[in-house]
C-alpha positions in Angstrom: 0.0 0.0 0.0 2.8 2.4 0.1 2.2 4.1 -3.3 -0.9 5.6 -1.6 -1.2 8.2 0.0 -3.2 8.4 3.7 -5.8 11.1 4.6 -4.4 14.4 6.0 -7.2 14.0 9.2 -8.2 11.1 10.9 -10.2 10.7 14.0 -11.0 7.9 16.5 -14.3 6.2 15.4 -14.7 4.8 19.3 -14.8 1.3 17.5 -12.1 -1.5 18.3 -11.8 -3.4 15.3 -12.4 -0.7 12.8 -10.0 2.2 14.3 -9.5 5.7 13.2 -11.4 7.1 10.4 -10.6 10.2 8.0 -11.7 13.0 9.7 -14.5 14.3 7.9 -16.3 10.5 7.4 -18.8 9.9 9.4 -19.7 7.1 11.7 -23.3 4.9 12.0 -24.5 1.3 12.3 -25.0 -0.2 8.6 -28.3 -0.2 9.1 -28.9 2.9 8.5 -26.9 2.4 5.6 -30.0 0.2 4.1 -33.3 1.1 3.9 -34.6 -2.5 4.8 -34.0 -5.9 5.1 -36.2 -8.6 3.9 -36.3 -12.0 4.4 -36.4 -14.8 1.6 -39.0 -17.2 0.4 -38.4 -20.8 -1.0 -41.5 -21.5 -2.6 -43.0 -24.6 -3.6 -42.2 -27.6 -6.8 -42.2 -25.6 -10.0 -45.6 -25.8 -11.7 -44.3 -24.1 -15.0 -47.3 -20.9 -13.9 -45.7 -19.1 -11.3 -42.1 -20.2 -11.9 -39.3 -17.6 -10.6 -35.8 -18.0 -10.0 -34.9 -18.2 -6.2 -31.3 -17.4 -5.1 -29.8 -19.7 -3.0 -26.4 -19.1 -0.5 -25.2 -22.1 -3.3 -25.1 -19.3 -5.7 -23.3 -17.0 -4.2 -19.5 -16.1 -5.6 -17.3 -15.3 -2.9 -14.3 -14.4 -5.1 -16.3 -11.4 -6.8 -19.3 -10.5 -4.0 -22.0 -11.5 -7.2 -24.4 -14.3 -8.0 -23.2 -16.9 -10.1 -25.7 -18.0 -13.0 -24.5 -21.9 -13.4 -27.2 -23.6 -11.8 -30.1 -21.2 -11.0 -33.0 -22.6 -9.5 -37.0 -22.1 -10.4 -39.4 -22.2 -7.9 -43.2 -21.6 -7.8 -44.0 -18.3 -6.3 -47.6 -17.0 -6.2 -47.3 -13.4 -7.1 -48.8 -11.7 -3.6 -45.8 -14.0 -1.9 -42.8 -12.3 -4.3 -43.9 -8.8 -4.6 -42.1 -7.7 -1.5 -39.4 -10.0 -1.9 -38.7 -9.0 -5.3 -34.9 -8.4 -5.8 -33.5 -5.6 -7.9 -30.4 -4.5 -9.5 -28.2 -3.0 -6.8 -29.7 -5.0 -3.8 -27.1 -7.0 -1.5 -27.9 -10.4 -0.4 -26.9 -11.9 3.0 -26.4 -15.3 4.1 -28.3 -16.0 7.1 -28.0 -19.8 7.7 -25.3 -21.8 6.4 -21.2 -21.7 6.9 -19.5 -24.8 7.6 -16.2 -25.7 9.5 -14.2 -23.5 7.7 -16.7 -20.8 6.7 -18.6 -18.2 8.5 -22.3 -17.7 8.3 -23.0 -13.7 6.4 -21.1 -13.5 3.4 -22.7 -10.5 1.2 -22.9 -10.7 -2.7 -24.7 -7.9 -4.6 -27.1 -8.5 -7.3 -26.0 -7.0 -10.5 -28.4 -9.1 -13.0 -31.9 -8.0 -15.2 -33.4 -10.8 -13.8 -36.9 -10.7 -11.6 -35.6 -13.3 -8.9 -36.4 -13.1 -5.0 -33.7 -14.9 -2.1 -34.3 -18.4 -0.3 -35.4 -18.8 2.8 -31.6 -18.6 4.5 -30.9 -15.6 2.1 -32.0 -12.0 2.9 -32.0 -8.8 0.6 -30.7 -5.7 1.6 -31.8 -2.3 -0.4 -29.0 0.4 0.0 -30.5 3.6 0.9 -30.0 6.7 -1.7 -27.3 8.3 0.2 -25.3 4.7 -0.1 -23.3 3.5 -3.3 -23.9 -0.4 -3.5 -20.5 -1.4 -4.7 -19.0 0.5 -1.9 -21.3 -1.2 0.7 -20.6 -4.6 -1.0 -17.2 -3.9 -0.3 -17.9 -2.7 3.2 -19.2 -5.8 4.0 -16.5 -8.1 2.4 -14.1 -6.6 4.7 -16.7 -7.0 7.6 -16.9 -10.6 6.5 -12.7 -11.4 6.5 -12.2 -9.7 9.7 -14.5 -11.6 10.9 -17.1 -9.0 12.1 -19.6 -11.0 11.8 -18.5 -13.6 14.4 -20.3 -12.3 17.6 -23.9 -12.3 15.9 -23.6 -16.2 14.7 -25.5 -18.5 16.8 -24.9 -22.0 16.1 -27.9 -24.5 16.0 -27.5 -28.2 15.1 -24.3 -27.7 13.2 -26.0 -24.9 11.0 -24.8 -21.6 11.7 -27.4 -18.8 12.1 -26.9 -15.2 11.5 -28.3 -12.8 13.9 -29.0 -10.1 11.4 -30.2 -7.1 13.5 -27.5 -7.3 16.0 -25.1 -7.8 12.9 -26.2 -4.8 11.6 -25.8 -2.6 14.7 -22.5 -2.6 14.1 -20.9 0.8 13.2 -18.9 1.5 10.1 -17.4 4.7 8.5 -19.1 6.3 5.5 -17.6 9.4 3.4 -20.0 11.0 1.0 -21.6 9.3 -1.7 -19.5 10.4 -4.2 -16.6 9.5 -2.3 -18.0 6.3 -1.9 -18.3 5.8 -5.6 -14.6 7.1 -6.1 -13.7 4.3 -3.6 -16.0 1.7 -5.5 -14.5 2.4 -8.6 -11.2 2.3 -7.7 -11.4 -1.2 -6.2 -13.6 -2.5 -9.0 -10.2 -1.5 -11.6 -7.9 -3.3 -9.1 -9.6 -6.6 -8.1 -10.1 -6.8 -11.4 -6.6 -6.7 -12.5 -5.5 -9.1 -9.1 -8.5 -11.5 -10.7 -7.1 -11.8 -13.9 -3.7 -12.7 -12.3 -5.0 -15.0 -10.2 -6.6 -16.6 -13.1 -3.7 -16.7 -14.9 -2.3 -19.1 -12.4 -5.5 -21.3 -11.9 -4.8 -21.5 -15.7 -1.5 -22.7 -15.2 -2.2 -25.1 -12.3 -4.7 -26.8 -14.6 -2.0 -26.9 -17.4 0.0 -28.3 -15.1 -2.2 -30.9 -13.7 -3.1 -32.3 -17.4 0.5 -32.8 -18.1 1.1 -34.2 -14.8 -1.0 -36.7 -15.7 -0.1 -37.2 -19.4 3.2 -37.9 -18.0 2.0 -40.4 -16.0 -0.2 -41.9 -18.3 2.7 -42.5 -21.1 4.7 -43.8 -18.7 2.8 -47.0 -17.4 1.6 -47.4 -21.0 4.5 -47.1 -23.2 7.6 -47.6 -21.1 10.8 -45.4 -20.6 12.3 -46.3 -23.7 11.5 -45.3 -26.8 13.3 -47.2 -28.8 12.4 -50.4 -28.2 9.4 -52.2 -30.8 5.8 -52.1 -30.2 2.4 -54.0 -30.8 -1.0 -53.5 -30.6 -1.8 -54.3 -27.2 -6.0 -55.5 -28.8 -6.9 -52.9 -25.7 -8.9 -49.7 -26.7 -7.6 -47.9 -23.5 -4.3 -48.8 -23.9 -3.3 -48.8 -27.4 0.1 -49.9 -28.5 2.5 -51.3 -25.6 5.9 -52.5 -25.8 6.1 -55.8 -27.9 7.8 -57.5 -24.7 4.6 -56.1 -22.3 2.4 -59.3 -20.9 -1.5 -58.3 -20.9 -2.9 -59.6 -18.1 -6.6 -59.7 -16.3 -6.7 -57.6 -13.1 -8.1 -60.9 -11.3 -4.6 -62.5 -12.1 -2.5 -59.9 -10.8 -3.9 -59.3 -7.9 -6.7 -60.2 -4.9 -9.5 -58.0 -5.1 -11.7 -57.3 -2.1 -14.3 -55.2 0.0 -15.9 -54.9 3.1 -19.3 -55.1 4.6 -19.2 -56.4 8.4 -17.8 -52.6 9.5 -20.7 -51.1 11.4 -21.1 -47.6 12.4 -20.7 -48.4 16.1 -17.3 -50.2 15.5 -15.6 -47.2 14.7 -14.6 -44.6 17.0 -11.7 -42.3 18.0 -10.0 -45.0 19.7 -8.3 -48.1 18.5 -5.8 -50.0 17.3 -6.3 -49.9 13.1 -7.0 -47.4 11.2 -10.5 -46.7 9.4 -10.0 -45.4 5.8 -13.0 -43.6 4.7 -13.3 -42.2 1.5 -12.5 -38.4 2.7 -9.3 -39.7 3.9 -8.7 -40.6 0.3 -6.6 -38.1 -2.1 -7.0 -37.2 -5.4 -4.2 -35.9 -6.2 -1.6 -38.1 -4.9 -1.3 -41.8 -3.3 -0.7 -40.7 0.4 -3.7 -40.6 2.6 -5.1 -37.6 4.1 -5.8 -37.1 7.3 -7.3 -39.7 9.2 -9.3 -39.5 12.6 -11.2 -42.9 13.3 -10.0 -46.5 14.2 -11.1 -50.0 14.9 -10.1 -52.2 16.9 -8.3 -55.5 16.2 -11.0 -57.9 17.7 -13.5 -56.2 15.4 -11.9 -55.8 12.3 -10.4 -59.3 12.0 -13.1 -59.9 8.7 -11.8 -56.5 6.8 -8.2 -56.0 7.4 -6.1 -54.4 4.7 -2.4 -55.4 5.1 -0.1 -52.4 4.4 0.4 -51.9 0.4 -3.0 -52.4 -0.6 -4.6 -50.8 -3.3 -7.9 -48.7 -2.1 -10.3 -46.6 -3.8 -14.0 -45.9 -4.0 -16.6 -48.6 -5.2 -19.9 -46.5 -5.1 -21.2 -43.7 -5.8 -20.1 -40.4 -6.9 -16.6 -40.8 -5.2 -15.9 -42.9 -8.4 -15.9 -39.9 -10.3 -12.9 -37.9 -8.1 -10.6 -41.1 -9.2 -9.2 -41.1 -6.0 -6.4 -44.5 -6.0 -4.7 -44.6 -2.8 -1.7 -46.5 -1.3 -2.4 -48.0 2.1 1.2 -47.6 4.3 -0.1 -49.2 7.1 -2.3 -51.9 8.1 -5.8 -50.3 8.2 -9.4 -51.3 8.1 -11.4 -49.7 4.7 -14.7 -48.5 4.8 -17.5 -50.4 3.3 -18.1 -47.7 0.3 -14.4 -48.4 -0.3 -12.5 -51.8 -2.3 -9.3 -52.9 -1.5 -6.8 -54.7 -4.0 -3.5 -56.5 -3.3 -0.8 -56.9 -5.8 0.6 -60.3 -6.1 4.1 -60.7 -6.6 4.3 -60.4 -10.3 3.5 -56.6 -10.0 4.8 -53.8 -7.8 2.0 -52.1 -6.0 2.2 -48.5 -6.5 2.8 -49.1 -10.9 -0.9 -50.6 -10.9 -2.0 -47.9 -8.8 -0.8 -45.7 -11.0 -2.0 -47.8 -13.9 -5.3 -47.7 -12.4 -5.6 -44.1 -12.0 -4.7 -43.8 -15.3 -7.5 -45.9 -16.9 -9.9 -44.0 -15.1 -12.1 -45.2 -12.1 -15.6 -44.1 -14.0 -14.4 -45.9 -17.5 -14.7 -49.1 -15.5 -17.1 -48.6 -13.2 -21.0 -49.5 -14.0 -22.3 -46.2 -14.2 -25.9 -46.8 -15.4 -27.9 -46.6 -12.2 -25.5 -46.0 -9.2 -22.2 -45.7 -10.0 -20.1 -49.0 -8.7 -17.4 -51.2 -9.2 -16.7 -54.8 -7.9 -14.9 -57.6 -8.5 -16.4 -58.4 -11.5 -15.3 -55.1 -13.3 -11.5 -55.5 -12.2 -10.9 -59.1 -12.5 -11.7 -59.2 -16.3 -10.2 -55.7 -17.1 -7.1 -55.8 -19.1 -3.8 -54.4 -17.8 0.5 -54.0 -18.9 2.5 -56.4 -17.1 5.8 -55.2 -17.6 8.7 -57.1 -16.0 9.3 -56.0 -12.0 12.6 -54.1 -12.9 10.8 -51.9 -15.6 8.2 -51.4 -13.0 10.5 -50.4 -10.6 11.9 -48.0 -12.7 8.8 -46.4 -14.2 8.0 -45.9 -10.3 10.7 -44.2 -9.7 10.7 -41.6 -12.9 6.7 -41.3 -11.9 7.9 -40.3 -8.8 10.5 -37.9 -9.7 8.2 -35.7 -12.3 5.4 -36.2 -9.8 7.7 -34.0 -7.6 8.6 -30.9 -9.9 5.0 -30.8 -11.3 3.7 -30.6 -7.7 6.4 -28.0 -6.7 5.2 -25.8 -9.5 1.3 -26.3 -9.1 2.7 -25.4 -4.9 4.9 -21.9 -6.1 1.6 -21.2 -8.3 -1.0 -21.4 -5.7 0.7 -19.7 -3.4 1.1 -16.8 -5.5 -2.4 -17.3 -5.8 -2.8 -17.1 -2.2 -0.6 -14.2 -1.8 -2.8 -12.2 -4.5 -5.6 -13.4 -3.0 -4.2 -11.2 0.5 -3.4 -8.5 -1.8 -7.0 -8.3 -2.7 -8.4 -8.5 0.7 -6.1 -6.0 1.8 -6.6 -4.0 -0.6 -10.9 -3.5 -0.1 -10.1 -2.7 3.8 -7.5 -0.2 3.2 -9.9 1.5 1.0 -13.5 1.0 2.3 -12.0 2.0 6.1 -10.0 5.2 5.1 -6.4 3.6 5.4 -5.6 4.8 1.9 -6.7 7.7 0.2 -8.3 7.2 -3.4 -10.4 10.5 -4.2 -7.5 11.2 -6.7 -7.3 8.3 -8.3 -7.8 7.8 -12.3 -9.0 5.0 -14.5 -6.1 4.2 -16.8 -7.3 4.7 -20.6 -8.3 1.8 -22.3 -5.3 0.4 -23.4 -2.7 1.8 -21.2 -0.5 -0.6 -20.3 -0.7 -1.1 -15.9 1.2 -3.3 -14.2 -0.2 -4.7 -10.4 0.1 -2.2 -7.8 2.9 -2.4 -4.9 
């Protein structure tokens, strides 16, 4: 922020958190910054009459404070029910039940669509009063909601976290003159926008990244390290042509295949012995477990023990789809959604993994009801059998590349991450007076800019 200059007068606003204040803003509780707030409405089943669009906290994009418009939902809304509810252009919307573990309850988007559409029932509008800009209050409030503001008016019911509104809104804020505000607005619209597209750039790159990551991989197990040596068709679709000295062999030949039932909920608790792999303690993106916080104990889990070196991923449902193929290090019990598979000792566990990962979960899987795969979609599914030694050494380059790709995709996210600070530090400096901006100019159109320090 040093490029900007400060405020020649500031005064104490009284207020902890928020601090001093230019001199001549002026200090009130946001709601009188609004000139009311309105709870939502979800409606009832679409009747294709009284349809109307009904914004859910699921649509809410926290990067930019807007609505997304990917999955809209229509609901059936008798016109006497919407009329007060109905949203326009310039209204903010507030989350009022919701949040998770990581997430605060009251993030604030504004509407900026043509749209009739009214909130859900855990969604409330706000309408900005005329003496209030409402990109400025938009950006009011996304500061409010990263420091955290919000905090003391959440009560939490039944793991859903409830937003106390009023009391919320009792909270104090400084405002400078409309115009000002509108400076301010303008200002932080040019340079989020300019942060965005950088931070896009990198998501870009991450997913670049990621592809050849896995192309990588993918060439590997299926071609070999050498590419000199002759080829032949392997007479598999996925596979294609393989070294002429490759086996093809039938998953049920090259390894044990297996899955569990007898678990029960009440087995499993903080305490034990073994492990218990669920499928969130799977990982997409490599073979090492995440974190895992449940175990059974030896006496129980005698019937669904998987040794150390298994193969595990899921085996229903839409899990299937994440292609999650995990490693086992230690002796561990799996969950019942989950399959296990041990390599016998023509094959080295972590190359079929990898092979596995690489044909795709979902190609094998029977995906015409609810998505599942059992023994009878691995044990006829055709596989490279390389000999060990080339195994082991496709392992090892796997392993190597695997490293410098994910030390890229790290250095690229956490530039992302650091941009992402930039931007939030940005919107408080301006929306609480730390920076002054009332002589700040667009750039023409065209102008080459770079980020600012």
């Amino acid at each position: 922020m040093a490029k900007y200059q400060k405020y020649a007068e500031y005064k104490d606003s009284g207020v902890e958190w928020l601090g001093e204040i230019p001199s001549h803003w002026n200090l009130y509780s946001l709601k009188r910054s609004v000139d009311k707030c309105t709870n939502g409405f979800w409606g009832n089943e679409p009747d294709g009459r009284n349809d109307l669009c009904v914004l859910r906290v699921a649509d809410f994009n926290r990067d930019n404070f807007t609505i997304n418009e990917d999955k809209l939902t229509l609901r059936s809304v008798l016109p006497k029910e919407a009329e007060s509810r109905l949203i326009k252009k310039g209204d903010l919307l507030i989350e009022k039940s919701g949040g998770g573990e990581k997430t605060l309850v009251g993030c604030v988007v504004q509407f900026d669509k043509d749209f009739p559409a009214i909130t859900s029932n855990f969604v409330a509008k706000m309408t900005p009063n005329v003496i209030t800009d409402s990109k400025y209050l938009t950006y009011a409030f996304a500061h409010l909601y990263s420091g955290r503001v919000n905090f003391p008016s959440i009560k939490q019911t039944t793991g859903i976290q409830n937003l106390d509104s009023e009391a919320y809104l009792m909270e104090k804020f400084g405002f400078p003159s409309k115009n000002e505000q509108i400076q301010i607005a303008n200002f932080l619209d040019h340079e989020t926008t300019k942060i965005d597209h950088l931070i896009e750039k990198q998501q870009q790159l991450i997913e670049l990244l990621k592809e050849k990551r896995q192309a990588v991989i993918s060439h590997a197990v299926t071609k070999g390290l050498d590419s000199n040596v002759p080829m032949k068709d392997s007479g598999v679709e996925w596979l294609g042509e393989v070294p002429e000295h490759w086996k093809i062999i039938k998953g049920g030949y090259i390894g044990t295949l297996f899955g569990s039932e007898s678990i029960q909920e009440d087995d499993v608790t903080d305490q034990g012995s073994l492990p218990f792999i669920k499928v969130s303690s799977l990982s997409a993106e490599t073979f090492k477990l995440s974190n895992i916080d449940w175990f059974v104990s030896e006496r129980r889990a005698k019937f669904c023990k998987a040794e150390k070196n298994y193969i595990v991923f899921p085996k229903r449902g839409a899990a299937i789809f994440t292609n999650k193929v995990n490693v086992i290090e230690v002796d561990s019990v799996i969950d019942p959604n989950l399959m296990g598979w041990k390599i016998g000792k023509q094959g080295i566990t972590e190359y079929f993994a990898l092979l596995l990962k690489t044909r795709g979960l979902d190609d094998i899987a029977d995906v015409s009801t609810v998505p599942q795969i059992n023994n009878k979609h691995i044990a006829p599914e055709k596989f490279p059998l390389p000999t060990l030694s080339e195994q082991c050494e496709i392992v090892k380059f796997v392993g190597m590349e695997l490293t410098k790709f994910d030390e890229m995709i790290l250095k690229a996210e956490s530039a992302i991450q650091l941009m992402q600070e930039r931007r939030t530090a940005l919107i408080s400096a301006a929306v609480t007076g730390k920076i002054d901006v009332r002589n700040w100019q667009a750039p023409m159109v065209g102008a080459h800019t770079e980020l600012s320090a």
